[in-house]
C-alpha positions in Angstrom: 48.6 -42.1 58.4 46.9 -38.7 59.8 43.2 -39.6 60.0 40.9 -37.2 57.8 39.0 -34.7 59.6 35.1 -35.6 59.2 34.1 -32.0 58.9 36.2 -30.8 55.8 34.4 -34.1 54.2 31.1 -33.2 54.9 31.9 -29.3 53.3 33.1 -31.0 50.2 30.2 -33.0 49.9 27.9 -29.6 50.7 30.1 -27.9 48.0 28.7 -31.0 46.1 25.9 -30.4 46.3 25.5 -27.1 45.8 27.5 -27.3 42.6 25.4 -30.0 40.7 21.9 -27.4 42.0 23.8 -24.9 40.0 24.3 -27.1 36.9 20.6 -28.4 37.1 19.3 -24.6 36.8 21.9 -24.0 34.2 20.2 -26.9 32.2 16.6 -26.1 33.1 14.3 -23.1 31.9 17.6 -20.6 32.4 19.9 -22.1 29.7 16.5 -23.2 27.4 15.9 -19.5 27.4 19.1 -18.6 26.8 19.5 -20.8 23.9 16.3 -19.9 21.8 17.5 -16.5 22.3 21.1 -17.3 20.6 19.3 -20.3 18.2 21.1 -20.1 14.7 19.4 -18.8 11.0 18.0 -22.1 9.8 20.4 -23.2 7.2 17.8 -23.0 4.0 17.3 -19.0 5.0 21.0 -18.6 5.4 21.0 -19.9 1.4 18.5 -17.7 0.3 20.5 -14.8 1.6 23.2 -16.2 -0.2 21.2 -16.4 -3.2 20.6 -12.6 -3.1 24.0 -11.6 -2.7 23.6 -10.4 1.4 24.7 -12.2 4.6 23.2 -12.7 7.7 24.9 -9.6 9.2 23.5 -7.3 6.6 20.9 -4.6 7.8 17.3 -6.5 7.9 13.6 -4.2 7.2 10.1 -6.2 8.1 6.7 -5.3 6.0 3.7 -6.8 7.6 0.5 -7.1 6.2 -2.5 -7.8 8.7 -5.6 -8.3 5.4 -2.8 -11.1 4.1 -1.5 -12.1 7.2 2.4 -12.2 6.2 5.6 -10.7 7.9 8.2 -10.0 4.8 12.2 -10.2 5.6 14.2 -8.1 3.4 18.4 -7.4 3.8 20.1 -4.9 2.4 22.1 -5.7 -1.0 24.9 -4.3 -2.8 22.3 -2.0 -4.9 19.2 -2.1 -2.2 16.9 -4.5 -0.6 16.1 -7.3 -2.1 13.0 -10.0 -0.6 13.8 -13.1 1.3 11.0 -14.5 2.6 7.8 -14.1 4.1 6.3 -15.9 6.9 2.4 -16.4 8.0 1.2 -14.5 10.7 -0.4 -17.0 13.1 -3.1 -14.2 14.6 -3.1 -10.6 15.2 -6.4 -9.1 16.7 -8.8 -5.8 15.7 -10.1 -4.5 12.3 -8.4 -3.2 9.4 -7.2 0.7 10.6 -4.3 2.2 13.2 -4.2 1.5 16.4 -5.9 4.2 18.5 -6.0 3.6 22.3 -4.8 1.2 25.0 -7.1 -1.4 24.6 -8.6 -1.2 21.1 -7.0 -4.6 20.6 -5.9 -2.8 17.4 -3.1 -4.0 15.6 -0.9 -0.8 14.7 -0.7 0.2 11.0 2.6 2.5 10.4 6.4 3.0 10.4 8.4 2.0 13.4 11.7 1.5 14.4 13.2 -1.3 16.3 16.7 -0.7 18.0 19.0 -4.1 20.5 16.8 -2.8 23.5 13.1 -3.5 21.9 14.8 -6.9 21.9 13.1 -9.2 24.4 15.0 -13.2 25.1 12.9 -13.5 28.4 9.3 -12.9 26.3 6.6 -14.7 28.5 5.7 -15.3 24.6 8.6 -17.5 24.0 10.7 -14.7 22.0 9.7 -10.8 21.2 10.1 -7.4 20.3 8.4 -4.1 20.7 8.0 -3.0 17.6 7.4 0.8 18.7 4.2 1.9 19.4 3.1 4.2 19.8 5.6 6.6 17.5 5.8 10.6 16.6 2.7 10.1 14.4 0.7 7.9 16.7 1.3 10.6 19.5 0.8 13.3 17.4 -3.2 11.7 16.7 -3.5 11.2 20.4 -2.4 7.3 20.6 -2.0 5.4 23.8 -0.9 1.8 24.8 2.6 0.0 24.4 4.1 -3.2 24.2 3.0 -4.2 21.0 5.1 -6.7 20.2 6.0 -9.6 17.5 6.1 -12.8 19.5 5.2 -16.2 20.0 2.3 -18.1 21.2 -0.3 -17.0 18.4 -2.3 -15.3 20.7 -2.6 -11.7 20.1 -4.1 -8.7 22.2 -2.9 -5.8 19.5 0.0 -7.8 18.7 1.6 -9.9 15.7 1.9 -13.3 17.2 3.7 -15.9 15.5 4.2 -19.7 16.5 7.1 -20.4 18.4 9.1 -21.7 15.5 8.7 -18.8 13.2 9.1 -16.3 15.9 12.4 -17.8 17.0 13.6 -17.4 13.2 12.9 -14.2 13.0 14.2 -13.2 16.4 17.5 -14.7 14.7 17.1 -12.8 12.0 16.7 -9.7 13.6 19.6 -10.0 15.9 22.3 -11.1 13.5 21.9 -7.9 11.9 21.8 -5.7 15.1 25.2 -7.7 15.6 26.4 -6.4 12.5 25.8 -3.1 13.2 22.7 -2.0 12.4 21.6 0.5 15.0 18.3 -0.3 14.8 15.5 -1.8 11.8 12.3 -0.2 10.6 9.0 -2.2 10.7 6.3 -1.1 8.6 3.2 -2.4 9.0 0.5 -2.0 6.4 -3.4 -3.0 6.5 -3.0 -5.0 3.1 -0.7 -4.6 0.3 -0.8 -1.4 -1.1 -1.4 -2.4 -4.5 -3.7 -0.3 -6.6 -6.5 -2.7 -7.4 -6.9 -3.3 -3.3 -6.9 1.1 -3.2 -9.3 1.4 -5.1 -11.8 -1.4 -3.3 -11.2 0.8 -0.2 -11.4 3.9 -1.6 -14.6 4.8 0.3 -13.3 3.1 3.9 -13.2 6.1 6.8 -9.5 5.0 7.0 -8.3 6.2 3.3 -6.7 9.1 4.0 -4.3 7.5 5.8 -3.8 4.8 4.3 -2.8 7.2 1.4 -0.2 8.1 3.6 0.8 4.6 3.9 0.7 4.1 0.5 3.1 7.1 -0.5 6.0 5.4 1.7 4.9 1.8 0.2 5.5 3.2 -3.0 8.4 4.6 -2.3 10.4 1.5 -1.3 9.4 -0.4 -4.2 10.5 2.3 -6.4 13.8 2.8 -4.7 14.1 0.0 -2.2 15.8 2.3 0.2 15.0 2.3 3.6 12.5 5.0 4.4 13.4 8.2 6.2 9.9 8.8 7.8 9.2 12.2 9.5 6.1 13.8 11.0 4.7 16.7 9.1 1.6 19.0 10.6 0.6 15.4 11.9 1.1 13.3 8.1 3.7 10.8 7.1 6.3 12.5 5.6 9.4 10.7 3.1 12.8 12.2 2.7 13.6 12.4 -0.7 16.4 9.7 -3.0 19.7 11.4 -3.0 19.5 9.9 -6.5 17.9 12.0 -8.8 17.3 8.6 -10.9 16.0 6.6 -8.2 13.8 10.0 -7.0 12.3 10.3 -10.4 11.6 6.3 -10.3 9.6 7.0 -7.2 7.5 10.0 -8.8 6.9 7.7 -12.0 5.2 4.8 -9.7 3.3 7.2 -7.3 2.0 9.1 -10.4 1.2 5.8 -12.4 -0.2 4.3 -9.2 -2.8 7.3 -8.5 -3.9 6.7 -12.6 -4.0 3.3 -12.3 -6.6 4.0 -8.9 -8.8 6.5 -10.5 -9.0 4.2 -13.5 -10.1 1.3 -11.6 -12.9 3.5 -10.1 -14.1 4.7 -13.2 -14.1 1.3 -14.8 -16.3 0.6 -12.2 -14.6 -1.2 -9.2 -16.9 -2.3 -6.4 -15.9 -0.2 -3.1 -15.7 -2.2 -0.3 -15.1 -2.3 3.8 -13.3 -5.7 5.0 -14.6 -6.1 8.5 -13.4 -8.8 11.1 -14.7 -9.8 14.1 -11.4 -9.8 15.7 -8.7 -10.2 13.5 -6.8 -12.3 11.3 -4.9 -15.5 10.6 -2.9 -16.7 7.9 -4.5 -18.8 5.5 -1.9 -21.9 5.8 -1.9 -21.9 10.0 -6.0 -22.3 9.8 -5.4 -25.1 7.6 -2.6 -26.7 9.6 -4.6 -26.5 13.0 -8.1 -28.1 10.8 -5.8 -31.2 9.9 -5.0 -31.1 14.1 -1.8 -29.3 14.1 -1.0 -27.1 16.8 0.4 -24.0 16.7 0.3 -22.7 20.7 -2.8 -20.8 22.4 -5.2 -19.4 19.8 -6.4 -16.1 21.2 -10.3 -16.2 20.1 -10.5 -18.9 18.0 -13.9 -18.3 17.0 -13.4 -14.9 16.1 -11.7 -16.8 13.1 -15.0 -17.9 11.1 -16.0 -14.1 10.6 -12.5 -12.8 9.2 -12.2 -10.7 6.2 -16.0 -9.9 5.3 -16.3 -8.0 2.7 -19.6 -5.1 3.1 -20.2 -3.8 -0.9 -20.2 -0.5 -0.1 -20.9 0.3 -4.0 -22.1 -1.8 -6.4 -19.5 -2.5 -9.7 -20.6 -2.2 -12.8 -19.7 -2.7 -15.9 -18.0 0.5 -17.5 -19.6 1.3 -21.4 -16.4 0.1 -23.7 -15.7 1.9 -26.8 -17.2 0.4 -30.2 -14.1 -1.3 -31.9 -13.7 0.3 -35.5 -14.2 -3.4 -37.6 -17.9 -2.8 -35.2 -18.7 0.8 -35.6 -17.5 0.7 -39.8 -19.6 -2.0 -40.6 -22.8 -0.6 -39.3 -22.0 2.3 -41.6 -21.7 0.4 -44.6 -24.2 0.7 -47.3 -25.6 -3.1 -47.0 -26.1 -2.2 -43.0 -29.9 -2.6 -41.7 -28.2 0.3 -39.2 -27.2 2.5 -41.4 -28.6 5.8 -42.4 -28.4 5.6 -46.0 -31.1 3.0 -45.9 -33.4 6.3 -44.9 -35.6 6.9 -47.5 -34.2 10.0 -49.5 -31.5 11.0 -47.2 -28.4 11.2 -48.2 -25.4 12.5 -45.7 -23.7 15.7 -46.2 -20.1 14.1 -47.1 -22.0 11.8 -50.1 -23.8 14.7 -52.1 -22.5 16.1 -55.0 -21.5 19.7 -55.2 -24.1 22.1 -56.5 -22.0 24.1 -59.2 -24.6 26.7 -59.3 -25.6 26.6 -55.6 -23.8 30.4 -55.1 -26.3 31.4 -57.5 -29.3 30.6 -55.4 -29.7 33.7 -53.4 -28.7 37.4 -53.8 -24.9 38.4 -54.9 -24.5 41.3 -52.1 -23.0 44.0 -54.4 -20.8 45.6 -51.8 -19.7 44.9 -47.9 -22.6 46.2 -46.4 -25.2 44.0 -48.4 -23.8 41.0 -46.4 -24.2 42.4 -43.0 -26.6 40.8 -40.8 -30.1 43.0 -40.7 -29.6 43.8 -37.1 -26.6 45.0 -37.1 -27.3 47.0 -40.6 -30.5 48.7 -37.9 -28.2 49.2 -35.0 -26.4 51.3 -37.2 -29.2 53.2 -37.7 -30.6 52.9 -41.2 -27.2 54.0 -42.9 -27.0 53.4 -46.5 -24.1 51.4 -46.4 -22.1 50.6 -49.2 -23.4 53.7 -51.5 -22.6 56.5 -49.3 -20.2 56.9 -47.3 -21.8 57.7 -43.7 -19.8 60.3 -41.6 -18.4 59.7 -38.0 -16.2 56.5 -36.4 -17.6 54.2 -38.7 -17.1 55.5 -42.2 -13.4 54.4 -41.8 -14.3 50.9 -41.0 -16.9 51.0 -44.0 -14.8 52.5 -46.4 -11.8 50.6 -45.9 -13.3 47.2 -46.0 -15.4 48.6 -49.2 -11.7 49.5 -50.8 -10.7 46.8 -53.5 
């Protein structure tokens, strides 16, 4: 038999080689990235959809709230969106407020819009995406910066940062619906929930004004839980209207019983307050997780932590006066009442005294009209006789016909 050529042999082996390098990067960071990226919806989320009627392909909508420190997931339903789930925000950085400037460490406040190419599989923060700042309002109020993301890592320069494990859901979530065809899903992101009670505890923050803005839109999904058409108007948040004239006079009802509810809350006598922060927030459950010696990745300034949420009494509650209840107010009148007035000596109210039958008689019967004029007017008429002659000029008319029987 031919003998094998030695140098076809040593190609092959080269060829080898070179083959199993190529399947060692395919199985190192390359494919781990890649496979986060396409990591299924956990199994218990996929039933909670299923619960609500929507799939995983349905258009998605995220709510944050930096005072709480939550991210909400809600899909789109048959007859609107409906709540999933909320997951805790690991850390996000700055005060309560917008973001203003590249820098501020400010955590944007706002309605944004996420479309595939905000998407980001090869995050340095395990998974991500921009969520949009700066947008037509933030430009229009002279904001800079970018790449303000949701990611991983729970370390946050202006950002929402997540853990790993609760970014990567999210990141699924988020995809599956831009595979089903949603162009692109709106993140709004509010500085606490836009309840009434927390309004009216702000009401004297430098930051109200726009956080009424904010609070118009919030309002408006929870009346009609539509997505929001947002627009800039002379630099405010502006809302398409419902093209349901049902759902459209839902949302009126709750904005105009929401404003009552806030003015009544202030007259009651809410305390106003500021919620300060020395640099940011974290969710309640993730401090108590990393105190049992959890981890959760790379804290950005943990000791930051300690002096989150203060609350500066800006003005003092008080108590608001209540009205006397009746069964209170009726029993001080009664007659056996140390409080009542009849137990004045000799005074007796007007509605208890008898009628005096011959109280018309007490004073002078005026004879005819002009006796029961008041004096000055009877001078200012200058001395006429009236009621016994008939005075010429404008006013004997008047006289004569209110003398006439």
């Amino acid at each position: 038999m031919p003998r094998t050529p030695s140098i076809p042999l040593a190609a092959g082996l080269a060829l080898l080689v070179v083959s199993g390098a190529a399947l060692l990067a395919m199985s190192g960071p390359a494919a781990a990235q890649a496979g986060k990226a396409e990591a299924p919806i956990p199994a218990a989320t996929l039933a909670l959809m299923a619960q609500k009627g929507v799939t995983a392909a349905a258009p998605v909508l995220f709510r944050a709230y930096k005072k709480e420190s939550e991210i909400e997931v809600w899909k789109k339903g048959p007859t609107g969106y409906v709540f999933i789930k909320a997951f805790p925000i690991c850390r996000w950085s700055g005060q309560l407020g917008p973001k203003r400037r590249n820098g501020d460490r400010q955590t944007p406040e706002g309605f944004y819009t996420v479309p595939r190419r905000q998407m980001n599989p090869n995050s340095h923060y395990y998974l991500s995406f921009d969520v949009g700042y700066p947008n037509a309002y933030d430009r229009a109020h002279g904001g800079t910066g970018s790449a303000v993301m949701v990611h991983g890592i729970c370390s946050s320069m202006g950002c929402f940062a997540m853990t790993n494990g609760t970014v990567g859901e999210i990141y699924a979530i988020a995809r599956e619906a831009l595979k089903g065809g949603q162009a692109a899903f709106q993140f709004q992101s509010y500085p606490f929930r836009m309840t009434a009670e927390a309004m009216a505890r702000h009401r004297t923050d430098p930051n109200i004004a726009f956080w009424r803005e904010l609070k118009a839109g919030s309002d408006r999904f929870e009346a009609s839980r539509e997505e929001l058409q947002v627009s800039v108007v002379a630099g405010r948040y502006a809302f398409a209207p419902s093209r349901s004239p049902t759902v459209e006079a839902a949302v009126a009802t709750r904005q105009a019983v929401e404003e009552a509810r806030i003015a009544a809350l202030a007259e009651a006598g809410e305390p106003a307050v500021r919620t300060t922060y020395s640099d940011g927030g974290q969710n309640a459950f993730w401090a108590a997780y990393t105190a049992r010696g959890g981890v959760v990745g790379d804290i950005s300034r943990p000791e930051a932590l300690a002096f989150a949420g203060q609350e500066v009494v800006v003005v003092p509650g008080h108590r608001a006066a209540r009205p006397v209840p009746e069964s209170v107010w009726s029993a001080w009148a009664s007659a056996d009442s140390t409080l009542s007035l009849r137990r004045m000596a000799g005074f007796v109210p007007v509605y208890a005294r008898a009628a005096d039958p011959f109280g018309a008689l007490a004073g002078p019967i005026p004879a005819r009209y002009g006796d029961g004029l008041p004096s000055w007017l009877t001078v200012g008429l200058g001395g006429l006789t009236l009621g016994h002659a008939h005075p010429s000029g404008s006013m004997s008319g008047l006289l004569a016909s209110a003398e006439t029987p």
